[in-house]
RODO-2510 file (C-alpha; in nm, 4 decimals, decimal comma):
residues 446
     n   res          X          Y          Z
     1     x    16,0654     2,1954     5,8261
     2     x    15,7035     2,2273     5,7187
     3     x    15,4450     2,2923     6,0219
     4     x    15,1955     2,0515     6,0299
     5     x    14,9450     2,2357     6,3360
     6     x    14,8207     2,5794     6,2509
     7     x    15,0260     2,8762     6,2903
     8     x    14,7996     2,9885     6,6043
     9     x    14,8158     2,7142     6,8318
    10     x    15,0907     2,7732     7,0250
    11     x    15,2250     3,1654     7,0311
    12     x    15,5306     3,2516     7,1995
    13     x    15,5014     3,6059     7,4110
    14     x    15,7436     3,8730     7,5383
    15     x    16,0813     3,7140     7,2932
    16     x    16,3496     3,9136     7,3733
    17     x    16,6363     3,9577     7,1159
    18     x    16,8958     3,8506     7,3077
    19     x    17,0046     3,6404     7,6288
    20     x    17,2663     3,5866     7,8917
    21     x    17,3591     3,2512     7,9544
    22     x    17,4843     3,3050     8,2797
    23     x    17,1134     3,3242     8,3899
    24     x    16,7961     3,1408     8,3307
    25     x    16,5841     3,2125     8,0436
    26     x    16,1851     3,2296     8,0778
    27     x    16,0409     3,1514     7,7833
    28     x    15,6622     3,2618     7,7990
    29     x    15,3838     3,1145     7,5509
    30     x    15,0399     3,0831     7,5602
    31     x    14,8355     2,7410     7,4388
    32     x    14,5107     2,8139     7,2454
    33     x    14,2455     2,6165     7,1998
    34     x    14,3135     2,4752     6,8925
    35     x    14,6277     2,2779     7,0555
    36     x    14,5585     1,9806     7,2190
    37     x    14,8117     1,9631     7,5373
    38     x    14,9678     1,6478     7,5860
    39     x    15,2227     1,5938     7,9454
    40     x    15,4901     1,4947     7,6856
    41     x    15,4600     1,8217     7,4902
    42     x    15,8031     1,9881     7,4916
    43     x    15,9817     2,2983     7,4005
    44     x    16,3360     2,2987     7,2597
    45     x    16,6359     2,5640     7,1670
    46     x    16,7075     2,5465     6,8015
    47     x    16,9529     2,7238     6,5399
    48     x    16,7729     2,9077     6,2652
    49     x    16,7563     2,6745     5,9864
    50     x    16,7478     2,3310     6,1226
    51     x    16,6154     2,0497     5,9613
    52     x    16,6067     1,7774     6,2170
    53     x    16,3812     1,7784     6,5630
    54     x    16,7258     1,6004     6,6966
    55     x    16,9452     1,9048     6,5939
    56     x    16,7878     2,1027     6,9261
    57     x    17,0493     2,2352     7,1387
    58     x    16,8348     2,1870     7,4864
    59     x    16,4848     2,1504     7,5767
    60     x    16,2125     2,2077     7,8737
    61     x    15,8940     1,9453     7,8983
    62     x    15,5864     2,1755     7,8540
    63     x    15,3901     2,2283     8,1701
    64     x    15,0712     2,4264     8,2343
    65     x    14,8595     2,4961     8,5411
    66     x    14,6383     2,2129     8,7626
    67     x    14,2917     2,2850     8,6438
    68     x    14,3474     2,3033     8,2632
    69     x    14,0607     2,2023     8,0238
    70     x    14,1187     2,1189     7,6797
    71     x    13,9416     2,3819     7,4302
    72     x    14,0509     2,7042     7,6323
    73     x    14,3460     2,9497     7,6108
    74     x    14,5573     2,9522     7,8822
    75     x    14,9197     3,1355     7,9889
    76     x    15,1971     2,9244     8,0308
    77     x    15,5823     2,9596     8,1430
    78     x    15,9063     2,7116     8,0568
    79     x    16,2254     2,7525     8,2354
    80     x    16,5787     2,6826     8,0690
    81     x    16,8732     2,6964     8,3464
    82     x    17,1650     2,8497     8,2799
    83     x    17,4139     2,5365     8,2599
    84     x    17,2205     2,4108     7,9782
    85     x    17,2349     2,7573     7,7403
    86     x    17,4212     2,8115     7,4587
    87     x    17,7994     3,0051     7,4669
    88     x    17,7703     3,3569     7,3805
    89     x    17,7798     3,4164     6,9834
    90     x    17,5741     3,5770     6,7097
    91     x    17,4300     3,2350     6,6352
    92     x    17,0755     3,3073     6,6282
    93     x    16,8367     3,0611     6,8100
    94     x    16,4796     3,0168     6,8509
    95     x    16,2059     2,8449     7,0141
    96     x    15,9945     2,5629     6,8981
    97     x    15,6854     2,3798     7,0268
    98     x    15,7146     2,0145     6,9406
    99     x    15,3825     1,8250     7,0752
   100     x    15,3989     1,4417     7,1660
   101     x    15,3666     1,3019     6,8029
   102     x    15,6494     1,4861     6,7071
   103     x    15,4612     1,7932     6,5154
   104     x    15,5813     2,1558     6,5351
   105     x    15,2958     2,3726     6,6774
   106     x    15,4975     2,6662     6,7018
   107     x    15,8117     2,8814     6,7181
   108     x    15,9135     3,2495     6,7932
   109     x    16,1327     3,4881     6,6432
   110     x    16,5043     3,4452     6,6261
   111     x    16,7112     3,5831     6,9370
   112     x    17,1112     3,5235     6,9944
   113     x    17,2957     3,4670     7,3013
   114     x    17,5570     3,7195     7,4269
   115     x    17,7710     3,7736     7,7208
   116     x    17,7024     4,0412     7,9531
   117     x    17,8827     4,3892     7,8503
   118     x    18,0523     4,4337     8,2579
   119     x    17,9913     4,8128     8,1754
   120     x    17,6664     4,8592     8,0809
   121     x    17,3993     4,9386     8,3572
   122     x    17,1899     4,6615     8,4329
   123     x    16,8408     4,6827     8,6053
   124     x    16,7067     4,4521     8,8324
   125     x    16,2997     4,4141     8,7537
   126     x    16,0894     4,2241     8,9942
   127     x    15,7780     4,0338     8,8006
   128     x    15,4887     3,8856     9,0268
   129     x    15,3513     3,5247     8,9019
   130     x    15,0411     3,4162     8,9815
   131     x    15,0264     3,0708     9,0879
   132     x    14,8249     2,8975     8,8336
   133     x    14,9006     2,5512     8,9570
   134     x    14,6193     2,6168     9,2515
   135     x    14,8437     2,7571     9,5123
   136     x    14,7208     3,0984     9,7061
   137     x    15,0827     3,2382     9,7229
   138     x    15,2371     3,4536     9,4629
   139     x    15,5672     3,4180     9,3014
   140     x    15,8404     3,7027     9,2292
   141     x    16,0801     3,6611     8,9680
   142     x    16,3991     3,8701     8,9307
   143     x    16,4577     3,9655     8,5887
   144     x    16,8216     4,1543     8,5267
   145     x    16,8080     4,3611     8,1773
   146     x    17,0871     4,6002     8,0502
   147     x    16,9392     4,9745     8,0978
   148     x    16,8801     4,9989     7,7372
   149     x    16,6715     4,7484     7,6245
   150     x    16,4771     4,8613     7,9644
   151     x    16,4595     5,2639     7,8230
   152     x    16,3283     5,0867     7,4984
   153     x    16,0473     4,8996     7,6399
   154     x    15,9737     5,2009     7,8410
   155     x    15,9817     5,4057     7,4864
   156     x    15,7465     5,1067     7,3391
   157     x    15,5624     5,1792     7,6199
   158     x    15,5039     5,5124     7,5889
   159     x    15,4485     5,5345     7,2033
   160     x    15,1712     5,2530     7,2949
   161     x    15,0501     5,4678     7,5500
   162     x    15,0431     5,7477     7,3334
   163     x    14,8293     5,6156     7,0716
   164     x    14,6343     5,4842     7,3163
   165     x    14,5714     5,8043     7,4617
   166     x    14,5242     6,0067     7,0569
   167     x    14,2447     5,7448     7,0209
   168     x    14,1080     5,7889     7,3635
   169     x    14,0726     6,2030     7,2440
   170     x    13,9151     6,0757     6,9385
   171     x    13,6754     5,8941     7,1059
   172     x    13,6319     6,2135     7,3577
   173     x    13,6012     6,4499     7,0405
   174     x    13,3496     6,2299     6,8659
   175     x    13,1289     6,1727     7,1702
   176     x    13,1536     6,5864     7,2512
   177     x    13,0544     6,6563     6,8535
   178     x    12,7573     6,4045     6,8839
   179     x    12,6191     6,5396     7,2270
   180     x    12,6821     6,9102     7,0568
   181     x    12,4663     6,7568     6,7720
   182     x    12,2084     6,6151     7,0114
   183     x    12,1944     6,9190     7,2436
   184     x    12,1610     7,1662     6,9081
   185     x    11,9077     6,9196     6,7271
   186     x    11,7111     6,9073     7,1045
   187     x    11,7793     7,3274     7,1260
   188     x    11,6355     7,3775     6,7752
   189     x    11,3203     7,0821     6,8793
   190     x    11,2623     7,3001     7,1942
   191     x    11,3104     7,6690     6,9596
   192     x    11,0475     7,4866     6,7525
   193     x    10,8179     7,3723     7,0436
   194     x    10,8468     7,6753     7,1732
   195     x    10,7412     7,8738     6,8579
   196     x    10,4474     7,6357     6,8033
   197     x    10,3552     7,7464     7,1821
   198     x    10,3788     8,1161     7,1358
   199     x    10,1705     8,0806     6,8611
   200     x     9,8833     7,8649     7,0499
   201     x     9,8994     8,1572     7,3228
   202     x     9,8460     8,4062     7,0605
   203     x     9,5616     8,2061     6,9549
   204     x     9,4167     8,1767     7,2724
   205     x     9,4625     8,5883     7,3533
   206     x     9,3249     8,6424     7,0787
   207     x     9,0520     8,4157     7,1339
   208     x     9,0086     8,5990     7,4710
   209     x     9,0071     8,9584     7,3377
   210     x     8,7370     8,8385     7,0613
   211     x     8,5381     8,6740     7,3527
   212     x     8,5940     8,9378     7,5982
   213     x     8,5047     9,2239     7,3547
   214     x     8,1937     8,9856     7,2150
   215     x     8,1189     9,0103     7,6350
   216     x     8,0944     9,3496     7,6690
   217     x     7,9190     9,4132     7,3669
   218     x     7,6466     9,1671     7,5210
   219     x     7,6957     9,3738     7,8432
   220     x     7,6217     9,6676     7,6629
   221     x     7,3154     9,5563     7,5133
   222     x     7,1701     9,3922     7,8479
   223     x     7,0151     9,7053     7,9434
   224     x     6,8306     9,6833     7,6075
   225     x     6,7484     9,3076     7,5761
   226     x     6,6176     9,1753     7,8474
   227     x     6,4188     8,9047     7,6951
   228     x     6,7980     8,7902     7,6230
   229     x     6,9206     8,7919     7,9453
   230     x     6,9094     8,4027     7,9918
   231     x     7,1321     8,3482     7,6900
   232     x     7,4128     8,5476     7,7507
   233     x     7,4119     8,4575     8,1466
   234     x     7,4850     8,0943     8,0193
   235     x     7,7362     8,2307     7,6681
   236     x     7,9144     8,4160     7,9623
   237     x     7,9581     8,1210     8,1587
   238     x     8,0911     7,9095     7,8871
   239     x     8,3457     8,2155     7,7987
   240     x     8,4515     8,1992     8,1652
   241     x     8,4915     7,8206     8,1651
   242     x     8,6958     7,8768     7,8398
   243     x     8,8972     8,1630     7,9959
   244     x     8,9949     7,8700     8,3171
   245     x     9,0952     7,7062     8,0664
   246     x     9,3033     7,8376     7,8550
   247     x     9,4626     8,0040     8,1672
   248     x     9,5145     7,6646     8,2524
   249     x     9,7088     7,5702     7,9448
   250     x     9,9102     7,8905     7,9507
   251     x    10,0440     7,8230     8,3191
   252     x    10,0864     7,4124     8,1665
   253     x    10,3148     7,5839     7,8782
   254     x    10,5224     7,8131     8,1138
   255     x    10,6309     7,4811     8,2950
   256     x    10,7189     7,3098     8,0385
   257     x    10,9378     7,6406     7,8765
   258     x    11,0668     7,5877     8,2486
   259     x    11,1555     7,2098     8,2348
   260     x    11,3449     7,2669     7,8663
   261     x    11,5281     7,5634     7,9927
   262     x    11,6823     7,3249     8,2479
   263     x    11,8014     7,0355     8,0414
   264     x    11,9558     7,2950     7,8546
   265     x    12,1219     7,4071     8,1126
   266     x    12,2137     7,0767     8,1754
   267     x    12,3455     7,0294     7,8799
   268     x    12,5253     7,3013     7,8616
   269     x    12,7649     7,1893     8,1918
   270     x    12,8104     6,8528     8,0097
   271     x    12,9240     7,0316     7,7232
   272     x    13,1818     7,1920     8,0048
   273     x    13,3153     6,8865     8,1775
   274     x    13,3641     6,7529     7,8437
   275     x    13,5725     7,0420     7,7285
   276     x    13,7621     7,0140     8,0411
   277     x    13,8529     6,6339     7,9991
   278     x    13,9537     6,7308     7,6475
   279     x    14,2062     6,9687     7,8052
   280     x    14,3669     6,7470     8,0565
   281     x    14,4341     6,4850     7,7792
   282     x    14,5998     6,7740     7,6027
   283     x    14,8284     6,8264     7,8341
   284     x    14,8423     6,4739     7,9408
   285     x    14,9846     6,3950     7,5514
   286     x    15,1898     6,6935     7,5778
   287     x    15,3631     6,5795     7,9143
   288     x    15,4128     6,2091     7,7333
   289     x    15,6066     6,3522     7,4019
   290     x    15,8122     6,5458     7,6299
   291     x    15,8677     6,2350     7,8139
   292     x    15,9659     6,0438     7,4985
   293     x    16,2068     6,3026     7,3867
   294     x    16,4084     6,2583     7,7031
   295     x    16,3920     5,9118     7,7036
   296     x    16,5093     5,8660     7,3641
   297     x    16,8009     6,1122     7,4146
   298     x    16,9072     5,9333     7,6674
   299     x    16,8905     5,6115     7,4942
   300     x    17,1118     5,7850     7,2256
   301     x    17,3596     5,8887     7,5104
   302     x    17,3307     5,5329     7,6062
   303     x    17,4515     5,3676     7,2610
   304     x    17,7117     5,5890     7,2478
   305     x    17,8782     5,5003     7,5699
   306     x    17,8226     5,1452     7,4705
   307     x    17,9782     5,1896     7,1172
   308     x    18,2994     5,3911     7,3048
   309     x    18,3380     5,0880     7,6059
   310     x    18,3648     4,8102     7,3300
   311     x    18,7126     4,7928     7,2936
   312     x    18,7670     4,7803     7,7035
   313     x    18,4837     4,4903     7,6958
   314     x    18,7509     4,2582     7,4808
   315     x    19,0425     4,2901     7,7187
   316     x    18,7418     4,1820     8,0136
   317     x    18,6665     3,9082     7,8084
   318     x    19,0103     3,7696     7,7944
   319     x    19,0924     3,8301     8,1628
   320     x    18,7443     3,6781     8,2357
   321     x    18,8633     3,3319     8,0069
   322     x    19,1942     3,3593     8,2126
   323     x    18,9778     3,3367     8,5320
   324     x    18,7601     3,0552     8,4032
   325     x    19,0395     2,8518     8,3665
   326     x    19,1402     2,9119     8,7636
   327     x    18,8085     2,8198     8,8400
   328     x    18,7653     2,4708     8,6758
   329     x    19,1386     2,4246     8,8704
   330     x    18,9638     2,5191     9,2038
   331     x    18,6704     2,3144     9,1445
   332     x    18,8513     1,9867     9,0703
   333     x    19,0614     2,0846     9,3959
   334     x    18,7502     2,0967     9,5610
   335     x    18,6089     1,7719     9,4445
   336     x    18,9175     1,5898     9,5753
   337     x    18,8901     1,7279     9,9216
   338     x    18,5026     1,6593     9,8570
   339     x    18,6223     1,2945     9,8137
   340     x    18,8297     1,2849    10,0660
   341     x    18,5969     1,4347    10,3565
   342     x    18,3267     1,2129    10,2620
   343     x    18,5998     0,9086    10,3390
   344     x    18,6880     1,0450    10,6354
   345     x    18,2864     1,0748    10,7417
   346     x    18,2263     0,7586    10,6258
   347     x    18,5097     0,5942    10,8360
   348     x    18,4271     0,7823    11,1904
   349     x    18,0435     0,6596    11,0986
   350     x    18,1805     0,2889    11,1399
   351     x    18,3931     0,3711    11,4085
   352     x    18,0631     0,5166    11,5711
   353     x    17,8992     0,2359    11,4773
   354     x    18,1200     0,0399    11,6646
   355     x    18,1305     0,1764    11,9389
   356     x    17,7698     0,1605    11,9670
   357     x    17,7669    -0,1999    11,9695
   358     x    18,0333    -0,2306    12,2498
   359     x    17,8563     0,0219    12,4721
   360     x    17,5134    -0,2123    12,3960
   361     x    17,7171    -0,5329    12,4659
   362     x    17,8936    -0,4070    12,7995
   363     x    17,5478    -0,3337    12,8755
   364     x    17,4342    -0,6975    12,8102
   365     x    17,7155    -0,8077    13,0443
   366     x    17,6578    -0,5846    13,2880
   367     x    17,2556    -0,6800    13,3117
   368     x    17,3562    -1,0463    13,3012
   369     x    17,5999    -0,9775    13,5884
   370     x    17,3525    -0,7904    13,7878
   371     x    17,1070    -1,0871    13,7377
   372     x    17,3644    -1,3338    13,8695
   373     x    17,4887    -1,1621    14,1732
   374     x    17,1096    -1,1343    14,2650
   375     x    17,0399    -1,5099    14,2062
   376     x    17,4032    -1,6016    14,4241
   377     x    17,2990    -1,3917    14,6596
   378     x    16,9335    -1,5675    14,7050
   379     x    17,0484    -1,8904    14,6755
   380     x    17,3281    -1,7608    15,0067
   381     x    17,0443    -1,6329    15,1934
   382     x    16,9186    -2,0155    15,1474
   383     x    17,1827    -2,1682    15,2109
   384     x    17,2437    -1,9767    15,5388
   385     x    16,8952    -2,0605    15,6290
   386     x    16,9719    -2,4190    15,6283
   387     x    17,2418    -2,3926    15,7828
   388     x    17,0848    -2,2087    16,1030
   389     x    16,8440    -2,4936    16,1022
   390     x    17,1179    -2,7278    16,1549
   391     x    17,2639    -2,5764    16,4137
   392     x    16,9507    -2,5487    16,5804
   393     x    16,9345    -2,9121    16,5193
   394     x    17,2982    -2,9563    16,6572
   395     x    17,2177    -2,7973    16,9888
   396     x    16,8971    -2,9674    16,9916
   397     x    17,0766    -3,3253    16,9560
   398     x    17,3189    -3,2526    17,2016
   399     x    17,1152    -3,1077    17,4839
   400     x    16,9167    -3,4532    17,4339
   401     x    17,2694    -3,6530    17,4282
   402     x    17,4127    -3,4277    17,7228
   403     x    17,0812    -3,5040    17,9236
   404     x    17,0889    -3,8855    17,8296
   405     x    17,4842    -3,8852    17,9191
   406     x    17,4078    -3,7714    18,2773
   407     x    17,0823    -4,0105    18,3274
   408     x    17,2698    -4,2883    18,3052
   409     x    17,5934    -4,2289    18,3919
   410     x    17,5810    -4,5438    18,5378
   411     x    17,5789    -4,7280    18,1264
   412     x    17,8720    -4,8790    18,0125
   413     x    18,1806    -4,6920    17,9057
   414     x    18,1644    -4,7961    17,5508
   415     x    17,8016    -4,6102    17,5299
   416     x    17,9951    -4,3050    17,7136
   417     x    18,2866    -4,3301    17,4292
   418     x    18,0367    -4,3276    17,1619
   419     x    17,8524    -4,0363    17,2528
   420     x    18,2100    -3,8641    17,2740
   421     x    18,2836    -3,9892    16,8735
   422     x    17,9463    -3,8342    16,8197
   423     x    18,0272    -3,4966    16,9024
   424     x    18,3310    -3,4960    16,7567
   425     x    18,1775    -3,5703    16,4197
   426     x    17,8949    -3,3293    16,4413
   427     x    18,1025    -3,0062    16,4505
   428     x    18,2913    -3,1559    16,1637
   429     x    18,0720    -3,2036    15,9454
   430     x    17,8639    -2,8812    15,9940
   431     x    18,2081    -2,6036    15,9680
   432     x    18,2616    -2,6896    15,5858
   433     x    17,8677    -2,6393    15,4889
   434     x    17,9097    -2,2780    15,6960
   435     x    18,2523    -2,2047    15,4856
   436     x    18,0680    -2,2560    15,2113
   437     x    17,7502    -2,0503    15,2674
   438     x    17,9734    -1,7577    15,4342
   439     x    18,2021    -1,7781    15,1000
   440     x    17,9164    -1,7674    14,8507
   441     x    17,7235    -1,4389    15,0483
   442     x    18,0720    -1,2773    15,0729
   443     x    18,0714    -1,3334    14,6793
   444     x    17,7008    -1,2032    14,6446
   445     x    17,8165    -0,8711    14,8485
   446     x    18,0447    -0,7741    14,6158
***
């Protein structure tokens, strides 16, 4: 299938040429700016060769980090789990970038699946991410790698560092050969400044020697012009104002002979240090092609031991499929007593649950019967009230009636047998109202 974004806008990074299934691949790519992202952007698993986007054998949505702005490159990470991964075979596989509209953007070399050789050495590599989704933390991956595709990115590695370090001595040796072809072209400017400068101080000697002899000539000759005398008083002066001077210029020349000596000087411990760096990454190279020589006999040791365990990893891989099979056994045993503990859960919650609502309706009852026994026992108290009042009333009536019954003791005996009936009623009529009120406070107690 024909790609219809360019070649560059999606590029998959760090493709390794094979994976375990048993663990979770990372499949790293970055997103240039000539992709535009979309949320519904995804990545897929697909045999070499395919012809359909629906032939993909699993996929990953395509996520990048909060903060993204359309236009700039950014790093970006897709996780496949393990359930999801091909079987082991020598299938090869690859990945693709499908954007939203259903365009290929990109795909990365072929790789293949394999199972885990139980006798190889494995190495455990821890890889920090940094959290480009806007969190401060940082997140460590495990990666687990058999031992030689580890000693073969460390021999990548170190062939990589290698030429890095060759052109790092090229550099060195072409910045040493133009500072030895500044510090000769500024030793043959200074041979030549200082040649013109000898020369100006012979000048000026000579000059001096002329001037001094031309003075003592004139000395000579004072005794015998005097008439002169003027003229050569001020000639001398103007040869001694030319002699300050020219000393002057000599002592201004010796200084700067002094200045140039010590830039080259200078120059010349530059030229040292630089030698010395060009030493130590000498030895440094010598120390890393010793260190590739080990590491790729060791590698060769390595393939050999793999090549010899092969046959012992085919009887592994048939006691492994035996085990497999004892596995999915025990995890459909599982799922039944799963099932059957989530019943059993599920029936002591109701039971729970029902006993919650007797405890809250025994409570109900027992609030309800609490209320009651408080309003029998009020209306007792009442009741026992009145009933004090009427026997107050009682003995009231019949002091009155026994103090009437002996002022006139004298009446008639029918108003004597009346008052009799009278008391006889009273005492009737009041015992069943205090049965009562003693019966309901009794009740009220309890």
């Amino acid at each position: 299938m024909e790609k219809q974004y360019p070649r560059s806008a999606v590029v998959f990074r760090n493709v390794g040429q094979r994976y375990f299934p048993q663990t979770r691949v990372e499949c790293h790519y970055s997103v240039t700016s000539a992709h535009q992202w979309s949320s519904s952007d995804w990545i897929g698993i697909f045999k070499v060769g395919w012809s359909s986007l629906s032939e993909y054998h699993t996929y990953s949505w395509s996520l990048v980090p909060e903060g993204y702005t359309e236009g700039n490159d950014v790093d970006c990470c897709a996780l496949f789990h393990a359930s999801y991964l091909p079987r082991p075979s020598t299938v090869e596989y690859h990945f693709v970038y499908v954007h939203k509209m259903g365009k290929v953007c990109g795909q990365s070399r072929p790789f293949t699946f394999c199972a885990p050789k139980p006798l190889d050495e494995l190495e455990t590599l821890r890889e920090e991410r940094d959290e480009e989704d806007g969190d401060d933390e940082e997140e460590e991956l495990l990666l687990v790698v058999p031992r030689a595709q580890l000693l073969q990115s460390e021999l990548e590695e170190c062939l990589r560092e290698k030429a890095e370090l060759q052109q790092a001595v090229l550099e060195a040796k072409q910045e040493i050969e133009e500072e030895r072809r500044s510090s000769t072209k500024a030793k043959e400017e200074w041979e030549s400044e200082r040649d013109t400068m000898k020369e100006e101080i012979h000048q000026l000697c000579q000059n001096l020697t002329h001037k001094c002899d031309a003075l003592k000539k004139v000395e000579g000759k004072h005794k015998d012009v005097e008439s002169c005398q003027e003229n050569l008083n001020s000639e001398l002066s103007q040869l001694m104002a030319e002699k300050g001077h020219s000393q002057r210029q000599i002592k201004d020349l010796e200084d700067e002979v002094k200045v140039l000596t010590e830039r080259e000087k200078e120059r010349n411990v530059e030229l040292e240090r630089l030698k010395e760096i060009l030493m130590k990454l000498s030895s440094q190279i010598k120390h890393d092609e010793e260190k590739r020589k080990l590491l790729q006999a060791e590698h060769e040791a390595t393939q050999t031991e793999v090549r010899g365990l092969q046959s012992r990893l085919d009887s592994s891989e048939r006691l492994a499929e035996g085990l497999r099979g004892e596995l999915r056994e025990l995890g459909i045993r599982q799922g039944h007593a799963h099932a059957e503990l989530h019943q059993s859960r599920l029936q002591l919650a109701q039971l729970g649950l029902q006993l919650s609502e007797e405890k809250l309706l025994l409570r109900e009852e027992r609030a309800n019967w609490a209320l009651e026994r408080e309003a029998f026992r009020s209306a007792a108290q009442a009741d026992q009230q009145k009933v004090e009042e009427l026997r107050s009333e009682v003995q009231r009536k019949e002091e009155q009636l026994q103090a009437k019954f002996w002022s006139e003791s004298d009446s008639n005996r029918m108003q004597a047998d009346q008052h009799s009936d009278t008391q006889l009623m009273l005492p009737a009529l009041v015992d069943p109202v205090f049965r009562s009120v003693t019966f309901i406070s009794m009740r009220g107690n309890m």
